[in-house]
C-alpha positions as CSV (number, residue, x, y, z in Angstrom):
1,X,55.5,-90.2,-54.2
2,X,54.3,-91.0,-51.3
3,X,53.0,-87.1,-50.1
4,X,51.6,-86.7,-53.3
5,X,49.2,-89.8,-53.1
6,X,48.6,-88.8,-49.4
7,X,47.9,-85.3,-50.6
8,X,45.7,-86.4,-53.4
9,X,43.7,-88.2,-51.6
10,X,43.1,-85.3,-48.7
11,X,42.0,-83.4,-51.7
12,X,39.8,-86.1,-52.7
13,X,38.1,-86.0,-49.8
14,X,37.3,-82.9,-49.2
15,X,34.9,-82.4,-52.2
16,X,32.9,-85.6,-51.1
17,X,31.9,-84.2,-47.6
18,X,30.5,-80.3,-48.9
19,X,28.2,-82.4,-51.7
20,X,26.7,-84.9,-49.0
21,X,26.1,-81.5,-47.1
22,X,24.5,-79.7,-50.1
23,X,22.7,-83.1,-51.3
24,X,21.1,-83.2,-47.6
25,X,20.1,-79.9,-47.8
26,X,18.1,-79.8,-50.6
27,X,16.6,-83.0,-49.7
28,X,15.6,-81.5,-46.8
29,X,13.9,-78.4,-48.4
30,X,12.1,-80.7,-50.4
31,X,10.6,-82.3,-47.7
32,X,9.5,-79.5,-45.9
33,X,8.2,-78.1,-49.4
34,X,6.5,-81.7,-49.4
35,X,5.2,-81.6,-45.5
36,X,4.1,-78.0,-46.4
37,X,2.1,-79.4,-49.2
38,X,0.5,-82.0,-47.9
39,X,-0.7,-79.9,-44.7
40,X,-2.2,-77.2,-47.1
41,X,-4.0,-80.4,-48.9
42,X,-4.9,-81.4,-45.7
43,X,-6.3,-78.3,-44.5
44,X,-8.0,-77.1,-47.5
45,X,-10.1,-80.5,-47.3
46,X,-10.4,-79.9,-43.5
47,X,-11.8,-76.8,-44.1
48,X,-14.8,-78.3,-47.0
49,X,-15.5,-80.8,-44.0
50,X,-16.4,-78.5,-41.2
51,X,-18.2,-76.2,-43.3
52,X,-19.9,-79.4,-44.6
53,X,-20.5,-80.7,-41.2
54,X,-21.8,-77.1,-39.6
55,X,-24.3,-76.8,-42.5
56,X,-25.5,-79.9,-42.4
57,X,-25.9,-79.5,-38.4
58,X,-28.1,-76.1,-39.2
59,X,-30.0,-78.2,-41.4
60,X,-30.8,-80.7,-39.2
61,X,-31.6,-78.1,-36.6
62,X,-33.8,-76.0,-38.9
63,X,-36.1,-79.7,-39.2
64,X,-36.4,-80.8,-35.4
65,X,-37.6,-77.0,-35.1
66,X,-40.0,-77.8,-38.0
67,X,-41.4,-80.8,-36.6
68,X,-41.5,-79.0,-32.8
69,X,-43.7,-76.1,-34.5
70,X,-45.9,-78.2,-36.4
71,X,-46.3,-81.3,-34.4
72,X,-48.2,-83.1,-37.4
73,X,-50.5,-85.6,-35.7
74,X,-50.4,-83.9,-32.3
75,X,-53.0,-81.9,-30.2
76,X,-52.0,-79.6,-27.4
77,X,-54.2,-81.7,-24.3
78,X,-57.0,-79.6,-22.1
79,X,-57.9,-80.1,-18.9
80,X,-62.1,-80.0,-19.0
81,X,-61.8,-76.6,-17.1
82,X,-60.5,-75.1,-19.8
83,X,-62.5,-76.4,-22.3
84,X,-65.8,-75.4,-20.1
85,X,-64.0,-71.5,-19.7
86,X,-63.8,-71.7,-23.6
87,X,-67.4,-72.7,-23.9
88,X,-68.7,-70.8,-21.6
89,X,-67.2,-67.1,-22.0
90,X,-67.9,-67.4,-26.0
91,X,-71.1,-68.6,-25.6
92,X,-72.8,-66.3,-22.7
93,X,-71.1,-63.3,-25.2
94,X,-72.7,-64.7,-28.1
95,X,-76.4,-65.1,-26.7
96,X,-76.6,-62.9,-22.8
97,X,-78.1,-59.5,-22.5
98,X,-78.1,-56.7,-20.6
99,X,-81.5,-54.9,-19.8
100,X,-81.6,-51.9,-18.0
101,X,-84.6,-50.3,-16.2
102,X,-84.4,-46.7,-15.8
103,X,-85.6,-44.5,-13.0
104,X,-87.5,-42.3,-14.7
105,X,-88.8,-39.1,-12.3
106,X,-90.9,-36.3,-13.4
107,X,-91.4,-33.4,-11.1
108,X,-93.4,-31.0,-13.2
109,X,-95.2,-30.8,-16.9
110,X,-97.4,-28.5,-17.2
111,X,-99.9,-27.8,-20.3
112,X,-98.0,-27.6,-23.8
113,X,-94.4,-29.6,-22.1
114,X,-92.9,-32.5,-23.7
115,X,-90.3,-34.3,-22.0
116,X,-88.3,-37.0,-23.4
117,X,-85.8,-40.1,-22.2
118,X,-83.3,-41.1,-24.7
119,X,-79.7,-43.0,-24.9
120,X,-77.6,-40.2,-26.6
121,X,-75.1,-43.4,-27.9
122,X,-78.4,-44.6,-29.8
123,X,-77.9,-48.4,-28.9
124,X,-81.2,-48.8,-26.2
125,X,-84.7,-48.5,-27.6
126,X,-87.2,-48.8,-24.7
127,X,-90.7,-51.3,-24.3
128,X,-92.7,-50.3,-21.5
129,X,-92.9,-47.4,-19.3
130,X,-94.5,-48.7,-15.2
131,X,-95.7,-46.8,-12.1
132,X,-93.6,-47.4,-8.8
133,X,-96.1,-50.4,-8.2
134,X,-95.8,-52.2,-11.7
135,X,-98.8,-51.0,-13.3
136,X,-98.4,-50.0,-16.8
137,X,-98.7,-45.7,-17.7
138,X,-101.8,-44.4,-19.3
139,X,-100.5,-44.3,-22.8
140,X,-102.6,-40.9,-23.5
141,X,-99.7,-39.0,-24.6
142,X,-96.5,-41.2,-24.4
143,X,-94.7,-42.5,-27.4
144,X,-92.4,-45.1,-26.5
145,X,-90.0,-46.4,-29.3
146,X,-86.1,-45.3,-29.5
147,X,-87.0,-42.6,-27.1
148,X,-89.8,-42.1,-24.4
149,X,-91.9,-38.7,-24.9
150,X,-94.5,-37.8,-22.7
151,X,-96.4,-34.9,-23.9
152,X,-98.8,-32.8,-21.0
153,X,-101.7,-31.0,-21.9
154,X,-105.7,-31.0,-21.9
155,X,-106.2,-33.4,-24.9
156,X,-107.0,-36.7,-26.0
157,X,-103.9,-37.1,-26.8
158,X,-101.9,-35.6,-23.8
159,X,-101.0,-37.0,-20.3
160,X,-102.9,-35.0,-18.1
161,X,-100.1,-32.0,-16.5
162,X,-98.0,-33.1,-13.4
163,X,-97.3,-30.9,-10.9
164,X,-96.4,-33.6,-7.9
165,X,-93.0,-36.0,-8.3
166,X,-93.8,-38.7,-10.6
167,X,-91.4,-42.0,-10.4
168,X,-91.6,-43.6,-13.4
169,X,-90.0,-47.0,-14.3
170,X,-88.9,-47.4,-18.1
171,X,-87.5,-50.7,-19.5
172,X,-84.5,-50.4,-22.0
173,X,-83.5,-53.4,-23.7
174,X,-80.0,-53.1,-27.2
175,X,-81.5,-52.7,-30.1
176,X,-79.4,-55.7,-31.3
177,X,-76.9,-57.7,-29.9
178,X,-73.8,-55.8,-28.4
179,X,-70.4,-56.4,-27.2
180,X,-70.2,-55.1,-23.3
181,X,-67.2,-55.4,-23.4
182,X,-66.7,-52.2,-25.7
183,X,-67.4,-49.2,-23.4
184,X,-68.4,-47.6,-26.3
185,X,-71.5,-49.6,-26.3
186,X,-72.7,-48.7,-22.8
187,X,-75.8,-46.3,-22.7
188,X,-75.6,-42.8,-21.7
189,X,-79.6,-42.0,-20.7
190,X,-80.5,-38.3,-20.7
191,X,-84.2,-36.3,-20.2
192,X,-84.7,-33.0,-21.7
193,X,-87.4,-30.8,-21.1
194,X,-89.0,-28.1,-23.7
195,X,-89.7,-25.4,-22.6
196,X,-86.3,-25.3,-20.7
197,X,-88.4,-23.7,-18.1
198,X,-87.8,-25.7,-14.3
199,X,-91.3,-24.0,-13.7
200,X,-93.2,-25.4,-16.3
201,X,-91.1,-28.4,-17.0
202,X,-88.9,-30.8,-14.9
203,X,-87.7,-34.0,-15.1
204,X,-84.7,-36.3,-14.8
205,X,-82.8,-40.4,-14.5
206,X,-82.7,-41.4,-11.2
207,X,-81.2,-45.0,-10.1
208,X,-80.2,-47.2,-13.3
209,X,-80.6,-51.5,-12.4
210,X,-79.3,-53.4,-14.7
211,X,-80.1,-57.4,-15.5
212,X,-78.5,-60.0,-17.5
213,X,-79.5,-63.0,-18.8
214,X,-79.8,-65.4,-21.5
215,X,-81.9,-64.0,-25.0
216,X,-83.6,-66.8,-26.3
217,X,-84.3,-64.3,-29.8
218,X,-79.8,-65.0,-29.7
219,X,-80.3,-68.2,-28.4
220,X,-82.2,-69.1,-32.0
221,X,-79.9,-67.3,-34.2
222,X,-76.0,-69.1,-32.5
223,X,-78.4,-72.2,-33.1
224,X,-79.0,-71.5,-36.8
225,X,-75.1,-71.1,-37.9
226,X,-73.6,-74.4,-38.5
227,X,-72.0,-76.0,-35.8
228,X,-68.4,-76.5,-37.0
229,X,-68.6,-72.2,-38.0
230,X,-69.7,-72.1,-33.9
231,X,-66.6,-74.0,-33.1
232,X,-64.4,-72.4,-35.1
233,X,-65.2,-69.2,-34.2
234,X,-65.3,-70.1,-30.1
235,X,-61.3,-71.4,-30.8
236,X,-62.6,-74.4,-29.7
237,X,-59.7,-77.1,-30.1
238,X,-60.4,-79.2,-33.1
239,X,-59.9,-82.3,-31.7
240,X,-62.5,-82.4,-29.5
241,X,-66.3,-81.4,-29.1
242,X,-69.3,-80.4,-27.1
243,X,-72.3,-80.2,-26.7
244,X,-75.1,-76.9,-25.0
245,X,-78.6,-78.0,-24.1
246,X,-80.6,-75.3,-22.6
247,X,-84.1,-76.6,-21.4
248,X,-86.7,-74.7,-19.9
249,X,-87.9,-75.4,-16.4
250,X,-91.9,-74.5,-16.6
251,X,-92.6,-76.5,-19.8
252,X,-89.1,-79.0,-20.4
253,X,-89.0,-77.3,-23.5
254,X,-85.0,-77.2,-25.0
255,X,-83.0,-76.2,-27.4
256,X,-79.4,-78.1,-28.1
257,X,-76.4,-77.0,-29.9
258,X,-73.6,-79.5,-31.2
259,X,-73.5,-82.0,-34.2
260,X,-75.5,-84.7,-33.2
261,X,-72.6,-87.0,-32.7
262,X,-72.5,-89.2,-29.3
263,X,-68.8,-89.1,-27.8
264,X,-66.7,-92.2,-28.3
265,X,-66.2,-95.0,-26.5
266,X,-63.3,-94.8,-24.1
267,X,-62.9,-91.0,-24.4
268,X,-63.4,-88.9,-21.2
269,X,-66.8,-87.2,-21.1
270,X,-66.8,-84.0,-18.2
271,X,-70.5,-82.2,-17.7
272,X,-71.3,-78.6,-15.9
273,X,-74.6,-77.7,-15.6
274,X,-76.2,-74.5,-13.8
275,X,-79.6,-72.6,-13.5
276,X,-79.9,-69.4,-15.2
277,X,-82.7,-67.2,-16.6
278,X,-84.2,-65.9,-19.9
279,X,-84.8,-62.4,-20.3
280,X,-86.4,-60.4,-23.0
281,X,-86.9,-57.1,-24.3
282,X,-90.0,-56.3,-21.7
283,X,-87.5,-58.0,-18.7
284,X,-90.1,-60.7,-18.4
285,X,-87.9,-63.4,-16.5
286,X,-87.8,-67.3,-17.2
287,X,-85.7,-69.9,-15.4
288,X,-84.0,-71.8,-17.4
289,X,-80.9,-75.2,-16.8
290,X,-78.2,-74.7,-18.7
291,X,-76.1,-78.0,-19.8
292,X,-72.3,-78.2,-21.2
293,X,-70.8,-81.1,-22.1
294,X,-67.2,-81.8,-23.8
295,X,-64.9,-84.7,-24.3
């Protein structure tokens, strides 16, 4: 009796040790089934919060780059050489001009020859035609308009024929106000004789000199156009202003450009002022003070 209980129990036993095994298996599977569904929780919100956190981080970039580009309430600052080059290279464009007097030399023009001056580009018209010591050309003959023509002969009409070297001065002046800087725009002066005979006609340009000033004639019409249209179209920063006064030296006589308001109190105030001259279409000369002042 006593191996059977002994025996029994050994058997007893035996079951109880593989279901602990097998019960702390599957409890283990479960929990890493658990632990492997928590982490995928875990990361799938881990993954909403970067992508939340990234976009919001463009966004936030995409305004300070906003506000760095517009700047609302704030003016890029100019030192008053600046503001004077401003002024002064869109203003001496707007109202300067370029004159040219033309060395005009005739060597021969005999009865029945017409010679004639021109700018091929068709941008200079001419005024007055001198002799070597100022003195205006008989005008018996010579038509002086877009061209020069002086016609030889025996009439009334007709310069009287030339058969010694004539140097003749001839005053060419844009027919309306031009941009220099356009090479297109420069004069190209030519003489052409008829007959295209060197023995009964011949002529040609010598030296070219060229003058630049101030044209009162653009002087008045940049004065007529509204000031803020001036300043607009100089670039001339919005936030702050000037003022042109050009004043004549032989009578005081002046004309001023800005809009009529005195600077304010406190702001700095910078002037630049030079002597210059006013010429016109017959290069008579004038002196003239030129005045800018910004703030």
């Amino acid at each position: 009796m006593v191996f059977k209980s002994f025996s029994s129990s050994l058997f007893k036993k035996k079951p109880r040790e593989k279901t602990t095994k097998k019960t702390s298996e599957k409890k283990k599977i479960k929990e890493v089934n658990l632990d492997n569904k928590f982490w995928d929780i875990i990361g799938k919100k881990g993954t909403i919060h970067v992508d939340w956190v990234i976009s919001f981080g463009i966004f936030l970039v995409y305004i300070i780059l906003l506000i760095i580009l517009i700047r609302p309430g704030v003016y890029k600052e100019y030192n008053a050489e600046n503001l004077f080059t401003i002024i002064e290279s869109n203003f001496f464009k707007n109202i300067s001009i370029n004159i040219k007097e033309v060395q005009f030399i005739i060597e021969k023009c005999n009865d029945k020859s017409k010679i004639t001056l021109e700018d091929l580009n068709g941008n200079y018209y001419f005024s007055k035609l001198t002799k070597e010591d100022g003195s205006l050309v008989n005008s018996n003959g010579i038509n002086i308009g877009n061209k020069i023509t002086v016609s030889c002969g025996f009439g009334q009409d007709e310069q009287p024929p030339i058969s010694t070297k004539l140097i003749l001065s001839a005053v060419s002046y844009p027919d309306k106000h031009l941009n220099f800087e356009d090479s297109n725009m420069f004069p190209v002066f030519k003489v052409n004789c008829n007959p295209r005979d060197e023995e009964k006609c011949k002529a040609g340009v010598g030296i070219i000199t060229e003058y630049v000033g101030f044209n009162e004639d653009y002087l008045n019409q940049l004065k007529s156009i509204p000031y803020t249209d001036i300043s607009n179209s100089f670039w001339f920063p919005v936030n702050k202003r000037f003022n042109i006064t050009i004043e004549k030296l032989k009578d005081n006589n002046f004309i001023e450009i800005s809009d009529k308001n005195e600077p304010i109190k406190g702001v700095d105030i910078f002037v630049k002022e030079f002597n210059n001259i006013y010429l016109d279409r017959y290069n008579n000369r004038e002196n003239i003070k030129t005045r800018i002042i910004v703030w």
